[in-house]
PDB file of the backbone (N, CA, C, O) and the ligand in Angstrom, with CONECT records:
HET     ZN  A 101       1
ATOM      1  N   UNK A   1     -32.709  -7.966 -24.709  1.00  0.00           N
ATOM      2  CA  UNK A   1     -32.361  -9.357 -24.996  1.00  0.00           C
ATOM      3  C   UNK A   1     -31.060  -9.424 -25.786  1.00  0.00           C
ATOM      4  O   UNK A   1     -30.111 -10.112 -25.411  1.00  0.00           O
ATOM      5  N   UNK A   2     -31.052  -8.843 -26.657  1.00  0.00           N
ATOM      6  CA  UNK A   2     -29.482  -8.355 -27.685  1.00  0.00           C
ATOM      7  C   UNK A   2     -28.555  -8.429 -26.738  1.00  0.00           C
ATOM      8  O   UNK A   2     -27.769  -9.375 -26.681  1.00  0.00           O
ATOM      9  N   UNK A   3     -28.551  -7.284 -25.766  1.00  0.00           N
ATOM     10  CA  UNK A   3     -27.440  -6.842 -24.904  1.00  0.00           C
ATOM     11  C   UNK A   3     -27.069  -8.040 -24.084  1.00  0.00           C
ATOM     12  O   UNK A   3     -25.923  -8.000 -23.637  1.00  0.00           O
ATOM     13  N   UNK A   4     -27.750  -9.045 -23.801  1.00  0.00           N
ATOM     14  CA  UNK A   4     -27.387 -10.046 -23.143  1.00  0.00           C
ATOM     15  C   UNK A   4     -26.479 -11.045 -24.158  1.00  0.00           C
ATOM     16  O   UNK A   4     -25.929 -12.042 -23.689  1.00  0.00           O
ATOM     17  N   UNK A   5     -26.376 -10.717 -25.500  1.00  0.00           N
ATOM     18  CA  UNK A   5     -25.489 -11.784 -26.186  1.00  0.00           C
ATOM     19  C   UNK A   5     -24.277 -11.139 -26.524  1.00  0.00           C
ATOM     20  O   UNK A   5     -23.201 -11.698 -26.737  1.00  0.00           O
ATOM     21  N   UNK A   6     -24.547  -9.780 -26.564  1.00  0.00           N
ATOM     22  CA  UNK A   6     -23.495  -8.824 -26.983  1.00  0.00           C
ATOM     23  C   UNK A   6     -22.543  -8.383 -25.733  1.00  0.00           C
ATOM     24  O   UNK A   6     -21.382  -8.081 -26.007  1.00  0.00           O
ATOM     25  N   UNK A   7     -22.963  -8.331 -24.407  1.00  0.00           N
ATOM     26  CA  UNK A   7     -22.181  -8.206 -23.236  1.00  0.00           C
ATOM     27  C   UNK A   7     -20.761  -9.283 -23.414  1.00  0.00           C
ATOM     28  O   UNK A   7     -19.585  -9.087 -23.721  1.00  0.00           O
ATOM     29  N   UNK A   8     -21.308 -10.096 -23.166  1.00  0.00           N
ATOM     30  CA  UNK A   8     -20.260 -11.655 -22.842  1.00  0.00           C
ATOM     31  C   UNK A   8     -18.896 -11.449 -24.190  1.00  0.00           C
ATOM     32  O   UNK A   8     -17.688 -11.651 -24.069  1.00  0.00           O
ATOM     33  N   UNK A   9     -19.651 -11.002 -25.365  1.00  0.00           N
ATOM     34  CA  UNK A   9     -18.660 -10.736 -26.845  1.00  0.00           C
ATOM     35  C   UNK A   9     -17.639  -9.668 -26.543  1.00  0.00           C
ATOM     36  O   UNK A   9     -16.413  -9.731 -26.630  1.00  0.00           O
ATOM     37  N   UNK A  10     -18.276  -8.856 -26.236  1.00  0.00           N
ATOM     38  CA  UNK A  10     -17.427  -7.219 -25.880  1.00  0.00           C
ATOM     39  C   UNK A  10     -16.508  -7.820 -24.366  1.00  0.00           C
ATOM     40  O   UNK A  10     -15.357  -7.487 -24.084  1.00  0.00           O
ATOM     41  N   UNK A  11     -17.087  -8.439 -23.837  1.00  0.00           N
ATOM     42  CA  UNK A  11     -15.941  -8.672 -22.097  1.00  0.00           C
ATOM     43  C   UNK A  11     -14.602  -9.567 -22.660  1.00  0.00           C
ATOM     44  O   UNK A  11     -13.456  -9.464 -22.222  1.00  0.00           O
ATOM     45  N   UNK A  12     -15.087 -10.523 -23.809  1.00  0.00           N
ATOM     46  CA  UNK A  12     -13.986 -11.601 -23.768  1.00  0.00           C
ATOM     47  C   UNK A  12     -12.839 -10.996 -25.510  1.00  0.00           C
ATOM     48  O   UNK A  12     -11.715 -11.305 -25.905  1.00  0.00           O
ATOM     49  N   UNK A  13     -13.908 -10.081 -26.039  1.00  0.00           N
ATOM     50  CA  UNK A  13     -12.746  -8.809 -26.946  1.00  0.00           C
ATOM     51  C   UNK A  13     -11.770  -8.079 -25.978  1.00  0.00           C
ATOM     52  O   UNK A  13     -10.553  -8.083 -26.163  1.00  0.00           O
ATOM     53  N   UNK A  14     -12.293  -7.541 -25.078  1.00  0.00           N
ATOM     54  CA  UNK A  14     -11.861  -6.579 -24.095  1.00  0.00           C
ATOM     55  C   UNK A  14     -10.281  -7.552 -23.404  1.00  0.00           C
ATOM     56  O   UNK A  14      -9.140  -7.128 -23.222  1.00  0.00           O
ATOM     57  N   UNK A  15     -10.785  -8.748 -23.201  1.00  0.00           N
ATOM     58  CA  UNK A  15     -10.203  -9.556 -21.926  1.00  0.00           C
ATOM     59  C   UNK A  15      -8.696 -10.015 -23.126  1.00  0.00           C
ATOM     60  O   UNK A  15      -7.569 -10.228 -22.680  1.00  0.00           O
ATOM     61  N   UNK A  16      -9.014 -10.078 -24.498  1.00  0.00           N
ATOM     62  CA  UNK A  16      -7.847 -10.207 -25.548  1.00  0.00           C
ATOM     63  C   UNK A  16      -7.380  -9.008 -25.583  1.00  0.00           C
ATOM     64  O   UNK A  16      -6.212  -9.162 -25.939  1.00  0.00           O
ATOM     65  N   UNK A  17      -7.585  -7.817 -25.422  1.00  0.00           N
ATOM     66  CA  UNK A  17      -7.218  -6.652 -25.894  1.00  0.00           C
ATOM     67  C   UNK A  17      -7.476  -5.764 -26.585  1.00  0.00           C
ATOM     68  O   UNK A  17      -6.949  -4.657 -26.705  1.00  0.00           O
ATOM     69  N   UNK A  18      -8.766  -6.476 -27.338  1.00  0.00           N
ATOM     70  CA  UNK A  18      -9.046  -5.931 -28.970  1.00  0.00           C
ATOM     71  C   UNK A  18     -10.526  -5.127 -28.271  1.00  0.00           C
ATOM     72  O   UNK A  18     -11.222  -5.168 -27.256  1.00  0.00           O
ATOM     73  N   UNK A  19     -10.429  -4.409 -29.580  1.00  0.00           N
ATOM     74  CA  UNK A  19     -11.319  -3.080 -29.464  1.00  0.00           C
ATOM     75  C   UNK A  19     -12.869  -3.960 -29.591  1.00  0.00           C
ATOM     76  O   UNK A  19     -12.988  -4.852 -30.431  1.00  0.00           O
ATOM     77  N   UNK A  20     -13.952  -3.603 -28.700  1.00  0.00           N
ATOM     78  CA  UNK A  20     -15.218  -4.065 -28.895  1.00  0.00           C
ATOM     79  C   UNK A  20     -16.040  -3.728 -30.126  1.00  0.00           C
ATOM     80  O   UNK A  20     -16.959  -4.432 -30.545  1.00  0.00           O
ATOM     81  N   UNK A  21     -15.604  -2.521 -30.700  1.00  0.00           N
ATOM     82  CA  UNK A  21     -16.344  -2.574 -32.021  1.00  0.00           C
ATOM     83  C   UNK A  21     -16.243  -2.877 -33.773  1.00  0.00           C
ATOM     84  O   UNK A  21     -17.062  -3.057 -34.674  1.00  0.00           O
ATOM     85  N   UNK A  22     -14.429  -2.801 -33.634  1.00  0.00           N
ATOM     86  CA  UNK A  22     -14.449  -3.355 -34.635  1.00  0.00           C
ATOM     87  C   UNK A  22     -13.479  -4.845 -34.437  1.00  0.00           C
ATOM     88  O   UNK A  22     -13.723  -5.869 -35.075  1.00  0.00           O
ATOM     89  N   UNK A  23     -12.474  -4.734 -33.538  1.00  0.00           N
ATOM     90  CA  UNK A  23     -11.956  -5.797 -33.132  1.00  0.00           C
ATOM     91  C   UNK A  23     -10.399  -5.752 -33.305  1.00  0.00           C
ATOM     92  O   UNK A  23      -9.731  -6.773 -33.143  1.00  0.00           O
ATOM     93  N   UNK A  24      -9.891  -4.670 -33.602  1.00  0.00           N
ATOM     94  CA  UNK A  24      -8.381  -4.531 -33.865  1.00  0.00           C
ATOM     95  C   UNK A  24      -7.779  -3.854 -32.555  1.00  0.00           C
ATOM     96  O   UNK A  24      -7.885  -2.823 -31.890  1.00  0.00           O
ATOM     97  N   UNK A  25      -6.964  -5.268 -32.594  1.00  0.00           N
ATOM     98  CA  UNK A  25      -5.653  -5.053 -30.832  1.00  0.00           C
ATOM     99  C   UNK A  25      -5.636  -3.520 -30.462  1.00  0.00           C
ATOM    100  O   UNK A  25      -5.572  -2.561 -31.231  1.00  0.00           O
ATOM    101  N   UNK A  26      -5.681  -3.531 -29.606  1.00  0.00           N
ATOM    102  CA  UNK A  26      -6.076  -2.083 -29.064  1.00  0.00           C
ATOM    103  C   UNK A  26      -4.233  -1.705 -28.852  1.00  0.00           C
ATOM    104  O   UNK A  26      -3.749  -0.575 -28.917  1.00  0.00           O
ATOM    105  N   UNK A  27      -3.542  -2.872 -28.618  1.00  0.00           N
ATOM    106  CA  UNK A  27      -1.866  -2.401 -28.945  1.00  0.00           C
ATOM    107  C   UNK A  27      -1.334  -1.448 -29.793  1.00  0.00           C
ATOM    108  O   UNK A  27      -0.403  -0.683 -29.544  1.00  0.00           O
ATOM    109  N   UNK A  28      -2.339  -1.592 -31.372  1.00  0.00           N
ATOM    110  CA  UNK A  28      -1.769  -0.921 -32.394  1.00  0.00           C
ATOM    111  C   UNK A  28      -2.131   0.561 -31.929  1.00  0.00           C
ATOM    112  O   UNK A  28      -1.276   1.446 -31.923  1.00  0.00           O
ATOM    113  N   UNK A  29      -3.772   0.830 -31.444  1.00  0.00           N
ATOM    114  CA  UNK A  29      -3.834   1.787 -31.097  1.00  0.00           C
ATOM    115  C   UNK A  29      -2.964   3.034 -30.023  1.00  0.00           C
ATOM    116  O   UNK A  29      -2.202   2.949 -29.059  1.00  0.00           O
ATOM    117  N   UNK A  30      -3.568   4.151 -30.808  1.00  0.00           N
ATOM    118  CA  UNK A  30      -2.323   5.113 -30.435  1.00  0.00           C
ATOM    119  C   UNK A  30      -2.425   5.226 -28.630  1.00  0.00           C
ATOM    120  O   UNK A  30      -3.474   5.736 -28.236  1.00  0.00           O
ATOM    121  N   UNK A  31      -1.637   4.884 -27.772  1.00  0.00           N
ATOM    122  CA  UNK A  31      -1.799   5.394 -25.928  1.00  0.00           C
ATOM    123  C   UNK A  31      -1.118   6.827 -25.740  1.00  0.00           C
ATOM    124  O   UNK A  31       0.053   7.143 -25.949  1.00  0.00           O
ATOM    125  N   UNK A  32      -2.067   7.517 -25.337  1.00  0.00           N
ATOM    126  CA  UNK A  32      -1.850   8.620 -23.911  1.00  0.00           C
ATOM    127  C   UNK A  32      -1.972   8.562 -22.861  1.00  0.00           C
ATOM    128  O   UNK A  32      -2.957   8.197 -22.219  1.00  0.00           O
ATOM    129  N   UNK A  33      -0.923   8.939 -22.496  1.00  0.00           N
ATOM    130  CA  UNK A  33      -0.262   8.693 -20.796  1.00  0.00           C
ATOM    131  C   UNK A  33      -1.233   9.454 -20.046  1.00  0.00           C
ATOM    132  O   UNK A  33      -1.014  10.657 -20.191  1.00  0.00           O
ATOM    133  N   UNK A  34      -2.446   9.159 -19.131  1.00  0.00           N
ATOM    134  CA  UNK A  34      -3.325  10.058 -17.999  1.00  0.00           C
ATOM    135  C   UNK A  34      -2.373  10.284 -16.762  1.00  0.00           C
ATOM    136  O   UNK A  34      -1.411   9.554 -16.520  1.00  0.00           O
ATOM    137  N   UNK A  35      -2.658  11.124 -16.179  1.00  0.00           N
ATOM    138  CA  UNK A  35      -2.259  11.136 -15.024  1.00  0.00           C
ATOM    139  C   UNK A  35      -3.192   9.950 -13.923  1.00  0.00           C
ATOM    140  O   UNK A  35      -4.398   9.797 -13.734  1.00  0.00           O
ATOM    141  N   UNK A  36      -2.059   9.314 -13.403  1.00  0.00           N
ATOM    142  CA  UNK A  36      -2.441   8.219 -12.236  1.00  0.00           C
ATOM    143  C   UNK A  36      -1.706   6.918 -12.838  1.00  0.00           C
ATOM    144  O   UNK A  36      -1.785   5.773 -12.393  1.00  0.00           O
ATOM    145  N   UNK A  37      -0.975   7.364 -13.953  1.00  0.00           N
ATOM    146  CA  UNK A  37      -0.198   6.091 -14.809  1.00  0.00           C
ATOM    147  C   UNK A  37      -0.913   5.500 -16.014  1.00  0.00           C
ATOM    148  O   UNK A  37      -0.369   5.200 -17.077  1.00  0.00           O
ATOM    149  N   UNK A  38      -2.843   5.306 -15.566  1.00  0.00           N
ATOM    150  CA  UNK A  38      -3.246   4.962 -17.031  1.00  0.00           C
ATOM    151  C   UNK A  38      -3.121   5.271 -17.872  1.00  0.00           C
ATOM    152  O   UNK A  38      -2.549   6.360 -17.820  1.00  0.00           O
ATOM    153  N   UNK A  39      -3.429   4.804 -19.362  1.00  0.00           N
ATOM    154  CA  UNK A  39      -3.444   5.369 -20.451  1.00  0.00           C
ATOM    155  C   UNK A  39      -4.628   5.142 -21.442  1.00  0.00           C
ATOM    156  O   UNK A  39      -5.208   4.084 -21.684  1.00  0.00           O
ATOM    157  N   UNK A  40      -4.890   6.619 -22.056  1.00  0.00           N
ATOM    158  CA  UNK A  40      -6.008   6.638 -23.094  1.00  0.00           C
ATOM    159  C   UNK A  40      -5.705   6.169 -24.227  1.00  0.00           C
ATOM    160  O   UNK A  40      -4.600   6.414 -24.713  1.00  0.00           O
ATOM    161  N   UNK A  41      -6.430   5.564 -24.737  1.00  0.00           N
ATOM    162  CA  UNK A  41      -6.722   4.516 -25.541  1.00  0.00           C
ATOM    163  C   UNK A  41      -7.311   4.972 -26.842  1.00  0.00           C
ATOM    164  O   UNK A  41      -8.491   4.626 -26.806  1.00  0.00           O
ATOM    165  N   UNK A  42      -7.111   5.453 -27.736  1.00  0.00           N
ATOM    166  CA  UNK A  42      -8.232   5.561 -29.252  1.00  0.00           C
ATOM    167  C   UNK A  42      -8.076   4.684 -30.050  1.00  0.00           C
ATOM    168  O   UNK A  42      -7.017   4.141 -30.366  1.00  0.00           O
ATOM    169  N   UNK A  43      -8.905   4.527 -30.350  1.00  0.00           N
ATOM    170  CA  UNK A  43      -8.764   3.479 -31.459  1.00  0.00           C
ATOM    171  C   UNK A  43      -9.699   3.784 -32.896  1.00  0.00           C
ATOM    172  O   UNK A  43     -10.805   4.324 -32.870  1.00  0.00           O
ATOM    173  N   UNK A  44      -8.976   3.302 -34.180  1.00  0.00           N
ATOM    174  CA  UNK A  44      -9.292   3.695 -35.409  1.00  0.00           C
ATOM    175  C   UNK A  44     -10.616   3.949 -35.399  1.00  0.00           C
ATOM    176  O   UNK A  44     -10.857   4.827 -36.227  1.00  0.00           O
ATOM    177  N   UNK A  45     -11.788   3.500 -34.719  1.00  0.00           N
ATOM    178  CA  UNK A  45     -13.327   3.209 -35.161  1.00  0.00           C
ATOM    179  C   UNK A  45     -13.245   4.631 -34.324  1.00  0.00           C
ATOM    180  O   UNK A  45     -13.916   5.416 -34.993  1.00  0.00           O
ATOM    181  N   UNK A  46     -12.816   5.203 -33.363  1.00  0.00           N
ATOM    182  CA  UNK A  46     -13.079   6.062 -32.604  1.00  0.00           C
ATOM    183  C   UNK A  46     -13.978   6.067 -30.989  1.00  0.00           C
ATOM    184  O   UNK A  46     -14.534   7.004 -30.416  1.00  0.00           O
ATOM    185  N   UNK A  47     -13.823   4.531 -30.567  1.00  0.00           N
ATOM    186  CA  UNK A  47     -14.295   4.242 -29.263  1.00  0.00           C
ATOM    187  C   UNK A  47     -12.780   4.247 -28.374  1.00  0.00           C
ATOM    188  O   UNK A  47     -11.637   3.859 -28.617  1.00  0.00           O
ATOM    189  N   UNK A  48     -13.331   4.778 -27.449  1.00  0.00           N
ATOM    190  CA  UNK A  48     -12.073   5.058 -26.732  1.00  0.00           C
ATOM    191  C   UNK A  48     -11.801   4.317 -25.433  1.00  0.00           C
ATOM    192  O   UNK A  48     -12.877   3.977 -24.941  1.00  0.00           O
ATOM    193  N   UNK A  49     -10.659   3.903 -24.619  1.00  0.00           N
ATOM    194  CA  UNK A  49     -10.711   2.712 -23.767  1.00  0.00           C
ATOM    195  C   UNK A  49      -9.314   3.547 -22.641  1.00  0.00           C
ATOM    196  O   UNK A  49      -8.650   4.575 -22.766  1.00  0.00           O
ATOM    197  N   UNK A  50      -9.367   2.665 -21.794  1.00  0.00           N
ATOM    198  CA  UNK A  50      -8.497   2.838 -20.446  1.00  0.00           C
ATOM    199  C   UNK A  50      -7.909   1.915 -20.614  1.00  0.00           C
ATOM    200  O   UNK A  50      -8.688   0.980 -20.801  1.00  0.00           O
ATOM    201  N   UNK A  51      -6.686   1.553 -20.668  1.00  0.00           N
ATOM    202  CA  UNK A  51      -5.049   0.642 -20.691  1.00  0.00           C
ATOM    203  C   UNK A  51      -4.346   0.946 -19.375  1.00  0.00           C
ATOM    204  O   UNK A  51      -3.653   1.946 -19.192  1.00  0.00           O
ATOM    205  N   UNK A  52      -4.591  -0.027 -18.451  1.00  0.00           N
ATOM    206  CA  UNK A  52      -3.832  -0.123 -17.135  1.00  0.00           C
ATOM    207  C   UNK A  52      -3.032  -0.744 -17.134  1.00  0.00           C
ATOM    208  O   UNK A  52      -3.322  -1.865 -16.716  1.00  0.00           O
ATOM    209  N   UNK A  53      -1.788  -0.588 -17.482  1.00  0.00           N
ATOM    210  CA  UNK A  53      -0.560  -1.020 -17.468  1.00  0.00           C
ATOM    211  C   UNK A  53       0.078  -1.969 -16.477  1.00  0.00           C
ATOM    212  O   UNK A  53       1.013  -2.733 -16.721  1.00  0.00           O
ATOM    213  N   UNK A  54      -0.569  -1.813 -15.301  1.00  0.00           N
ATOM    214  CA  UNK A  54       0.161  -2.757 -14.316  1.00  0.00           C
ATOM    215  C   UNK A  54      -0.664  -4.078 -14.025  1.00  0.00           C
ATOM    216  O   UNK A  54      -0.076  -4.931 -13.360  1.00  0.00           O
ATOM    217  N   UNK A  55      -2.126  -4.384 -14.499  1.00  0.00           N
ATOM    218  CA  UNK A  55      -2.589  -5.736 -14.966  1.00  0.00           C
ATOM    219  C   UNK A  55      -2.815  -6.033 -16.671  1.00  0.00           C
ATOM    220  O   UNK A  55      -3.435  -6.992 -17.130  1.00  0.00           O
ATOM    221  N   UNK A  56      -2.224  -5.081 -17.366  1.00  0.00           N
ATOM    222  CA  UNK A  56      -2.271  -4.704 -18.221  1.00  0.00           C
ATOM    223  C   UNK A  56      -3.617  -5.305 -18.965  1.00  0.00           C
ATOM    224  O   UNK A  56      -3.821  -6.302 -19.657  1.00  0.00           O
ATOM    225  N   UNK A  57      -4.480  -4.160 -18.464  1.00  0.00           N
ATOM    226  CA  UNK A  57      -6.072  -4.958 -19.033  1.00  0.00           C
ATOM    227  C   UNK A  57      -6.530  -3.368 -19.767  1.00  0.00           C
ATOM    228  O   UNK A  57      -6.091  -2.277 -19.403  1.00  0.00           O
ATOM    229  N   UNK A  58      -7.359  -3.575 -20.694  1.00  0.00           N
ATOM    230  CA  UNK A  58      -8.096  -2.875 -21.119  1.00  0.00           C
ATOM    231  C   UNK A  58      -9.123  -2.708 -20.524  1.00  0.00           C
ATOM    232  O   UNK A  58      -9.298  -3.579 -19.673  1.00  0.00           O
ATOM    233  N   UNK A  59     -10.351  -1.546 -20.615  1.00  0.00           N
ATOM    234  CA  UNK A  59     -11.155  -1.353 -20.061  1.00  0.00           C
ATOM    235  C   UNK A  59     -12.399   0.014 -21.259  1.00  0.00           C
ATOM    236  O   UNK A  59     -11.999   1.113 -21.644  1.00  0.00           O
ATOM    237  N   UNK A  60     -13.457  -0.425 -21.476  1.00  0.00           N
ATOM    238  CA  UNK A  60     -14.261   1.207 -21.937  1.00  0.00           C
ATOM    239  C   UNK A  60     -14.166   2.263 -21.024  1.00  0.00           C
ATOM    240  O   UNK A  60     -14.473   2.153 -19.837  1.00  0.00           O
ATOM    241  N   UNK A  61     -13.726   3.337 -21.579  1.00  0.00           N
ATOM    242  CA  UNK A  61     -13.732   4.958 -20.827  1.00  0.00           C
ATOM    243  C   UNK A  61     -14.799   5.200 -20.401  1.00  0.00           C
ATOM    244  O   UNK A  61     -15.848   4.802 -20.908  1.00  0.00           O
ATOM    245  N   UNK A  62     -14.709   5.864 -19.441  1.00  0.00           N
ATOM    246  CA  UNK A  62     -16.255   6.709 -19.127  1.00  0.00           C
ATOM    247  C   UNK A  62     -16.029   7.777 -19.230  1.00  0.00           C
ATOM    248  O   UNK A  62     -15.085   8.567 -19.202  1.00  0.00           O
ATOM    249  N   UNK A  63     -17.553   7.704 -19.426  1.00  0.00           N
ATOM    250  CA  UNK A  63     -18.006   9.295 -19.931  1.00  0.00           C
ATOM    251  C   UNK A  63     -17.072  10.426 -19.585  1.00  0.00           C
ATOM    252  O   UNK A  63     -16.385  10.986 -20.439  1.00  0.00           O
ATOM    253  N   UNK A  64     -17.068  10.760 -18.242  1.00  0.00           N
ATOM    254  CA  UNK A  64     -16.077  11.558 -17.541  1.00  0.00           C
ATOM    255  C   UNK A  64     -14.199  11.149 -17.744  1.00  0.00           C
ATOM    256  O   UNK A  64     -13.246  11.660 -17.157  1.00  0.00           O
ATOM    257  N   UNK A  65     -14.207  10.629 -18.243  1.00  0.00           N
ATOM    258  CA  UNK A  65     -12.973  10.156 -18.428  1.00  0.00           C
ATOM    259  C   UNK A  65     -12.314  10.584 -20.083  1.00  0.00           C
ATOM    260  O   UNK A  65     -11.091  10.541 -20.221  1.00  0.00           O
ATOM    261  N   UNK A  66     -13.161  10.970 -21.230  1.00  0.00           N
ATOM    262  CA  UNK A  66     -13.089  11.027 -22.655  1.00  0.00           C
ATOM    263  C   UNK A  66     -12.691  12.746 -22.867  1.00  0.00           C
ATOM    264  O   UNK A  66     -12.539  13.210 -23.997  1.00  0.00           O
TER     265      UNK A  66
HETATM  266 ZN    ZN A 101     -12.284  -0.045 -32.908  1.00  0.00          ZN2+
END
C-alpha cells in the first residue's frame, strides 16, 4: 500500500531530475560517461541513476548496470 504513494513521488523527483531519496538535482551529481553515450549517475546518498543525455531524463540503474 506504501509503494503505491511512494511510486508517483519518486517518478515526478525523477521527471525534475532530483535524486529519489534524498532529493538533490542529480546535475550536481558527479556523471560517468558509459559506453552507448549514457551516463552514470552517483549521487551523495549513494543511489545511483542513468542520465540519457539525448532526452535528457534521468532514470534508477539496474542492478546489472551498477
Ligand atoms: Zn540522493
Amino acid at each position: 500500500m506504501l509503494k503505491n504513494v511512494i511510486a508517483p513521488i519518486q517518478a515526478w523527483l525523477m521527471s525534475r531530475g532530483q535524486c529519489v531519496g534524498c532529493g538533490t538535482p542529480l546535475s550536481k551529481a558527479s556523471h560517468v560517461k558509459r559506453v552507448g553515450g549514457t551516463e552514470k549517475v552517483t549521487c551523495k546518498c549513494g543511489r545511483i541513476f542513468i542520465f540519457d543525455p539525448k532526452p535528457k531524463t534521468y532514470r534508477r540503474a539496474l542492478f546489472s548496470e551498477v
